[in-house]
Residue, then its C-alpha position, 0 to 999 in steps of 0.5 A: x758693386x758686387x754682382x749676385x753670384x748664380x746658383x746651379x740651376x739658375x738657367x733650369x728654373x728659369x725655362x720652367x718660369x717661362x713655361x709657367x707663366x705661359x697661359x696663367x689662369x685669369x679670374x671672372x668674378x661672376x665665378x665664385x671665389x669658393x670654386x677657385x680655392x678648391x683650385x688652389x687646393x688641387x695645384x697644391x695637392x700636385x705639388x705634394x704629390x711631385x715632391x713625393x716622387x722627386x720629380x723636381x721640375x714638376x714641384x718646382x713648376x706646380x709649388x710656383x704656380x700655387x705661390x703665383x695663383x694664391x697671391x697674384x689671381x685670388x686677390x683680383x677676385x672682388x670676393x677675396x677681402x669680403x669681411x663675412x666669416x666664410x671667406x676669412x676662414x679661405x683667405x686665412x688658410x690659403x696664406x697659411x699654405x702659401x707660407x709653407x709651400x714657399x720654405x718647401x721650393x728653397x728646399x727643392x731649389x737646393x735639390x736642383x742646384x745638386x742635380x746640376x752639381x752632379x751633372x756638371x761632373x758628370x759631363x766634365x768627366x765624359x769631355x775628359x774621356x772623350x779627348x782621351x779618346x780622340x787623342x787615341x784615334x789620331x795616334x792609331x790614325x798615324x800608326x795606321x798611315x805609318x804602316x800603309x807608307x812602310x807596306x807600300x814600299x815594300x811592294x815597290x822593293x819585292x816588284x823589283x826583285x821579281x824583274x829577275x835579270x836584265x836580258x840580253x839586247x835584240x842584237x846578241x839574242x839575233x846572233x844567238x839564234x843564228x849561231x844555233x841555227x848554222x850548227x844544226x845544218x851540219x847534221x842530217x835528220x829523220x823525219x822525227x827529228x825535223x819536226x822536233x826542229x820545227x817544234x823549237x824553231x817555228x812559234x806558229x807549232x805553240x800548244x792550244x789553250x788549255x781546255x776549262x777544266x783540264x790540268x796541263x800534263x808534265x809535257x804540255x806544261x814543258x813546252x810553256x815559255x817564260x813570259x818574255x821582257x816585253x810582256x812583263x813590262x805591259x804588265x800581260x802575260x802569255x801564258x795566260x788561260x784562254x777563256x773555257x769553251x763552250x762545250x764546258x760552260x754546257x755541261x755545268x748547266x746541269x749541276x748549277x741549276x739543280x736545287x731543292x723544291x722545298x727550299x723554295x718553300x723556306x722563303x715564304x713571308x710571314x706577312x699574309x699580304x706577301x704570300x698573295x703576292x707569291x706564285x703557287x708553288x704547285x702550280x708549275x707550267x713546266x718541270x724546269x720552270x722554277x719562279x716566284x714573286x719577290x716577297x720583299x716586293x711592295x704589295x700591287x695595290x695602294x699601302x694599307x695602313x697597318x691600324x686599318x689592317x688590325x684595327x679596323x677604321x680610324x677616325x680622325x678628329x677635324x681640327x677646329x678652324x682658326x679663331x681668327x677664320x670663325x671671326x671672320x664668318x660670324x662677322x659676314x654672316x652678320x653683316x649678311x644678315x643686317x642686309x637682310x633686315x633680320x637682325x635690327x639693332x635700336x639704341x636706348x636713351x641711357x646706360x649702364x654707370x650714366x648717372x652719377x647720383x646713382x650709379x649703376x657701375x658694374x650693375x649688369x648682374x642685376x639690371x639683366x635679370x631685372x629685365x627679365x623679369x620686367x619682360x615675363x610679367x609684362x603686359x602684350x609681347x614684351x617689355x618697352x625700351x622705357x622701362x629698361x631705361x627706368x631700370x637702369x637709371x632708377x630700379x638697378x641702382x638701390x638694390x645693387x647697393x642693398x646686395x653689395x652691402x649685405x656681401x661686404x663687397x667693394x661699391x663697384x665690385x661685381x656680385x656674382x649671378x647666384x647672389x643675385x639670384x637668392x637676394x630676388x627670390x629672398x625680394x619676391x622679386x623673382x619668384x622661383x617657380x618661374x625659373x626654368x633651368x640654367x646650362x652653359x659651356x664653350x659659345x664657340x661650340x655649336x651644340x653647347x649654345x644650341x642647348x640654351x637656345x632649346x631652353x629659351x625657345x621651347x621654355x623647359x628643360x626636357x622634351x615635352x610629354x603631349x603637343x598640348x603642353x608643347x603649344x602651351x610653353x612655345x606661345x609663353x614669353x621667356x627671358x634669359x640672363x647670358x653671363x660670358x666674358x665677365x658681363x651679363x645681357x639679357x635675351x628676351x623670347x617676343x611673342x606676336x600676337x600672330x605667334x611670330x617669335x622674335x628675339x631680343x638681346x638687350x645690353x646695358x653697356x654703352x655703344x655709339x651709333x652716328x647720333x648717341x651713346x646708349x644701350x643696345x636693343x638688338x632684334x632677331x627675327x627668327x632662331x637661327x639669326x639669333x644664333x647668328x647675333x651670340x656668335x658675332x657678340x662674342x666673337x667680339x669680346x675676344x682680346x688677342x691674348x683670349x685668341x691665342x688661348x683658343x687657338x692653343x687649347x681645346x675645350x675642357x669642362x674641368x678648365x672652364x673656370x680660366x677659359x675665356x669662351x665659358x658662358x651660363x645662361x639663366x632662363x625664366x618663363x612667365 
């Protein structure tokens, strides 16, 4: 069996797939498909644009992100086979462009294999003259120790030289010395003469050192006897200067000491915190007193940030919490607040695809605007748990056929929200002067949902003109159909006959309490545990792989379509 011979770049690609295939855009139907061609689009328009400059990795890593995202995301979207001619014409023309950008990326593959080629020789090349050169280094090394063993002998050799001859023994010099001294008795002498004798023969009549400073004169430098046999041995000589007196150590104060005042000056920093740290020059206590702070010193308060210094302050960005941690404290405030009797959660006597005979099977898009507007035109504070279960089983059923049909869509496909929309209002189902404003973004983010629930709670879009009006519009019942997380549910403003306003968040999906499996029907009793309840529900929807993405990307409103925490809400008032 013969193996497949590797290419040069082989291992260089494959660190960009990896790279590639990290956070792969993932799809949600209730997006429209339009939105993710023209993101196709882009990518391919990065390709060309790396390409042009030879950046090589980068068309590599862009053309195959197109190539992936055209053939393995689009088809997922429950729009791609849809047979109306406007996404024909998408699918027809992607293909088209996926067919050329693959004939391009052999192209930049065979660019890749000749860098590698190139580098390849260029790093056999550098190995080549770096053993060149550390073969050079050890032959200068042994040179080098070579010349260190032949100096060192050397000196050994010219020390010996320098011992001169070998003296005589104690004994001869003893009888030397006496011989000298008995012919000398013979003659009589002068006072001169005697103390010439005690000059020559007494050791204690030896010149003094030498002061510091002054050179010996030709008769001093006579009476200096050769170091003796014994000190050279001891390595000593005894003719050594003595250390300079005191006297001469005092008279060279002056001249030392001596130095220009504006030299000092020289030394000032350039750094205007340094020159704080200098002592005035002018200000002397005394003319011999010549001090100063070291300007190299560190300052003697706490380092100033140099940013803060130039730029004044910095504010730092808090990083956000874990998503794990935000799990964590949405589910306590929860709990919290089901102790308290603030939220309640009742469960319905159906759901969303329990009837096979008509099938409400990914029918969300449709049931929870049905429930809206079942609630607005409702008689007293709301709509009853009776007629959302009718709209499930019986009302959500035939029109989500009649909506599937006419898009060309799979019998369980999605239908994406503005679809549902324009078939209601086309229906005189909803009417569109009851619509009040659609807003959405990151439901992690405090501020993006807070701008929902203003539009939920006051039922318009901007702040009121006159208090008459504000009253008007907070007593109205409105309703809410929230998409996040590829699922619809509906949030429904309860108004009391007291003006109590509660919230109710009705969810098509099954849930299983300790007696049934059923939809849900959770109430809030106030704004903030509605709050309280979105965090908590979505929070829940997060798989592992949703929270590894939250953890490694901030928010983006241009990468909202691929991020897991978009969300949209569609609000109507009665």
């Amino acid at each position: 069996m013969k193996t497949r011979k590797g290419r040069p770049s082989d291992e260089r690609r494959n660190n960009l797939k990896k790279l590639e295939a990290e956070n792969f855009p993932h799809l949600s139907n209730l997006t429209s498909i339009q939105r993710y061609y023209d993101t196709a689009d882009k990518i391919l328009q990065m390709f060309y644009t790396a390409l042009e400059k030879n950046e090589l990795d980068s068309a590599y890593f862009f053309g195959r992100r197109f190539g992936r995202f055209s053939t393995d995301a689009l088809p997922k979207h429950d729009y791609y086979k849809v047979n109306k001619k406007e996404y024909v014409e998408l699918r027809r023309d992607n293909e088209k462009k996926v067919k050329n950008v693959i004939e391009m990326l052999e192209h930049v593959v065979d660019m890749m294999d000749l860098e590698e080629l190139e580098k390849m020789e260029i790093k056999r090349r550098e190995e080549e003259a770096m053993r060149l050169i550390q073969k050079r280094e050890e032959e200068m090394k042994k040179e080098e120790e070579e010349r260190a063993a032949t100096q060192a002998l050397l000196d050994r050799l010219n020390m010996l030289d320098n011992l001169g001859p070998i003296p005589s023994g104690v004994k001869e010099k003893q009888e030397n010395e006496k011989k000298a001294k008995d012919d000398l008795s013979g003659f009589d002498h002068d006072d001169d003469d005697d103390e010439n004798n005690n000059l020559l023969g007494d050791e204690s009549l030896l010149p003094m050192p030498i002061p510091f400073g002054e050179l010996p004169s030709k008769t001093q430098s006579a009476r200096i006897s050769p170091p003796s046999y014994d000190a050279i041995q001891n390595q000593t000589s005894v003719g050594s200067f003595a250390p300079p007196p005191y006297e001469a150590l005092m008279q060279q104060k002056g001249s030392q000491s001596e130095f220009r005042q504006d030299s000092l000056m020289n030394l000032r920093p350039s750094s205007s915190r340094s020159i704080s740290n200098m002592i005035a020059l002018d200000d002397w206590s005394g003319s011999d007193v010549k001090t100063f702070t070291n300007p190299l010193q560190g300052p003697l308060g706490p380092l100033v940030p140099a940013s803060l210094a130039d730029h004044g302050e910095v504010t730092n960005k808090i990083p956000p919490l874990p998503f794990a941690t935000q799990k964590q404290i949405a589910k306590s405030e929860y709990m919290t607040l089901r102790g308290k009797k603030m939220i309640d959660v009742f469960h319905l006597s159906t759901y969303q695809g329990r009837s096979k005979s008509k099938d409400s099977t990914n029918g969300c898009t449709v049931i929870s605007p049905l429930v809206a507007v079942h609630h607005l035109n409702s008689d007293g504070s709301g709509i009853s748990d009776f007629k959302i279960e009718q709209i499930i089983d019986e009302i959500a059923p035939s029109i989500l056929s009649r909506v599937r049909n006419k898009l060309g869509l799979a019998p369980y496909a999605l239908i994406i929200p503005s679809d549902v929309h324009d078939y209601l209002v086309d229906e005189k189902i909803l009417k569109q002067e009851m619509f009040v404003g659609v807003c959405g973004g990151n439901v992690l983010d405090k501020d993006h949902v807070n701008e929902f629930l203003n539009l939920l709670e006051n039922g318009h879009d901007s702040n009121p003109v006159d208090d008459v009006e504000e009253k008007k519009d907070v007593s109205r019942k409105v309703a809410a159909a929230l998409f996040f997380h590829e699922h619809v549910v509906s949030i429904l403003k309860v108004v009391l006959a007291d003006g109590t306003t509660w919230y109710d968040l009705v969810d098509s999906l099954p849930s299983r309490n300790e007696e049934r499996i059923g939809a849900t029907r959770t109430r809030c009793k106030d704004r903030q545990s509605l709050e309280a309840l979105l965090r908590w529900y979505a929070c829940g929807k997060f798989s592992s792989a949703d929270a590894k993405y939250i953890d490694s990307n901030e928010w983006d409103d241009n990468m909202c379509d691929f991020d897991p925490r978009v969300f949209q809400g569609f609000v109507w008032k009665e």
